[in-house]
C-alpha positions as CSV (number, residue, x, y, z in Angstrom):
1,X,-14.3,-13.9,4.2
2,X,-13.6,-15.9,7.6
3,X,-11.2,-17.5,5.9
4,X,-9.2,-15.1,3.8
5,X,-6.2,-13.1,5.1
6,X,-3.2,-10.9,4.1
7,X,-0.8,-12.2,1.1
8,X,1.7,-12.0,4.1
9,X,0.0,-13.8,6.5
10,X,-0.6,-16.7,4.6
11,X,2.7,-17.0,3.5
12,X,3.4,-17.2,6.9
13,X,0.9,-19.5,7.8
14,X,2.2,-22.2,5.2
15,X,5.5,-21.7,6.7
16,X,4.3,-22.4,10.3
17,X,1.7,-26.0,8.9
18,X,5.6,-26.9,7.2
19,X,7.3,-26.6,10.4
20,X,4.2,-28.5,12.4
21,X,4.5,-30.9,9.9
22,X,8.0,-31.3,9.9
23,X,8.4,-31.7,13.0
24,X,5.1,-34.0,13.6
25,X,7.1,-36.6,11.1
26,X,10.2,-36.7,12.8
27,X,8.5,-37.3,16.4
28,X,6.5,-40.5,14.2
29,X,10.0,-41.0,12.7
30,X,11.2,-41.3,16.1
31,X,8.4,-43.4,17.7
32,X,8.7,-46.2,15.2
33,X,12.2,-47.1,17.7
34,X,10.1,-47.3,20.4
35,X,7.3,-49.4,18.6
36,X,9.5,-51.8,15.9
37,X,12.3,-52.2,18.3
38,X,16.0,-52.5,15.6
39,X,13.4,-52.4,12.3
40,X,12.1,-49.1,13.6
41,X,15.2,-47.7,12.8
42,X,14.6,-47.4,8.7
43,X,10.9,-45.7,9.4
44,X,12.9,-43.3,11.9
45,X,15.5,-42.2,9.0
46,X,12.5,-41.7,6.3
47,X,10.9,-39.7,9.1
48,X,13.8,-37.8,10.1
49,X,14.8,-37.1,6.4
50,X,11.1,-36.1,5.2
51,X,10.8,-33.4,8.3
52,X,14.1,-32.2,7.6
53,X,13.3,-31.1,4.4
54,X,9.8,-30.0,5.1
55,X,11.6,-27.6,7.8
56,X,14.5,-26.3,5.5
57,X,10.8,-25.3,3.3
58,X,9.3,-23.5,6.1
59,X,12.8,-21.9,6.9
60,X,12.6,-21.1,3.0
61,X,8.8,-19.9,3.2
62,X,9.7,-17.7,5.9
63,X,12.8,-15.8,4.6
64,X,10.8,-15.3,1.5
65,X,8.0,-13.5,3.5
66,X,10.5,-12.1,5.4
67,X,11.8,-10.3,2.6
68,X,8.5,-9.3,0.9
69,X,7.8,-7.9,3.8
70,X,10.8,-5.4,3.9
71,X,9.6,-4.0,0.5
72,X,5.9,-4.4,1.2
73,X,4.0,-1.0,1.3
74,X,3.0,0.5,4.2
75,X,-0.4,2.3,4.6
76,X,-3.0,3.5,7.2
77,X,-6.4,0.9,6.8
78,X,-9.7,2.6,5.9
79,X,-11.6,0.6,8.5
80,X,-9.5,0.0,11.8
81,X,-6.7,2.8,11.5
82,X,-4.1,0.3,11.6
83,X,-0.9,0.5,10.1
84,X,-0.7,-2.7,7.8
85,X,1.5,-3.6,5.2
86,X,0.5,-4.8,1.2
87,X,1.6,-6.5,-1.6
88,X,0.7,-6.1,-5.4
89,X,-2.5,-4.1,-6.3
90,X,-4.6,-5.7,-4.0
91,X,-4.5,-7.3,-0.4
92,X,-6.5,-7.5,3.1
93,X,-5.4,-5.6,6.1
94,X,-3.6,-7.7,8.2
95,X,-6.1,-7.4,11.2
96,X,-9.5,-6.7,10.5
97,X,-9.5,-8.3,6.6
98,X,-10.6,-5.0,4.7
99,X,-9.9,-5.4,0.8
100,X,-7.3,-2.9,0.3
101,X,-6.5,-1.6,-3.2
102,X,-3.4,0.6,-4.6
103,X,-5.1,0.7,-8.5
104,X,-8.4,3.3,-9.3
105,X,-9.9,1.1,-11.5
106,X,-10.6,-1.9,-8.9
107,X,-11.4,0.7,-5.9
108,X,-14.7,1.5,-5.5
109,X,-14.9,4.7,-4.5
110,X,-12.2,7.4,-5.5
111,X,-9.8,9.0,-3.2
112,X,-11.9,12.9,-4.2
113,X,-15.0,11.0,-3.1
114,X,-13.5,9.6,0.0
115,X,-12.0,12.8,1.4
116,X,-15.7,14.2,0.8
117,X,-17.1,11.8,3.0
118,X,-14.8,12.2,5.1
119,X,-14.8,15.9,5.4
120,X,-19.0,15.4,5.5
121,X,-18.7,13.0,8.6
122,X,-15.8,14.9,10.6
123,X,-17.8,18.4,10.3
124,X,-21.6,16.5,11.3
125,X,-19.4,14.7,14.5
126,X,-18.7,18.4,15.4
């Protein structure tokens, strides 16, 4: 579970290792000047092109997040309060990982039996 994260969130992590890796290439591109001298030049144009296009697939990767995000849902999570945002039936909270689910048959507990508990724990806090 160290490892897993919101749908969002990794879209937007793929987004950010494109633009690292983008970017990584065309500084590589760029050294092979400095190294190979006039023959450098044909490894900095491969370099150049490949990060180009690995950045216009970040800039891609994030617009698309961008606008899943505008249509995500919005809801309060279980375990930290937080107001986090989910796509599809299921998804993790965006800060403290808790599976979230939208569909009663892959929750575990009903929303009836929930507000029990909850009702149960609020009036023994008192």
């Amino acid at each position: 579970m160290l490892f897993k994260s919101s749908k969002i969130n990794e879209f937007r992590l793929w987004g950010l290792l494109l633009t690292m890796l983008g970017m990584g290439l065309m500084v590589l591109g760029t050294a092979g000047i400095v190294f190979w001298g006039q023959s450098g030049k044909i490894i900095a144009a491969i370099g150049l092109v490949i990060g180009l296009i690995s950045m216009m697939g970040s800039l891609g990767i994030y617009f698309w997040a961008g606008m899943l995000s505008t249509t995500a849902v919005q809801l309060e999570c279980p375990e930290c309060h937080k107001l986090t945002k989910m796509l599809g039936k299921t998804d993790r909270c965006m800060f403290c990982k808790t599976i979230l689910t939208l569909d009663p048959e892959k929750a575990n507990i009903t929303a009836d039996e929930l507000e029990k508990q909850q009702a149960i724990s609020g009036a023994e806090s008192k």
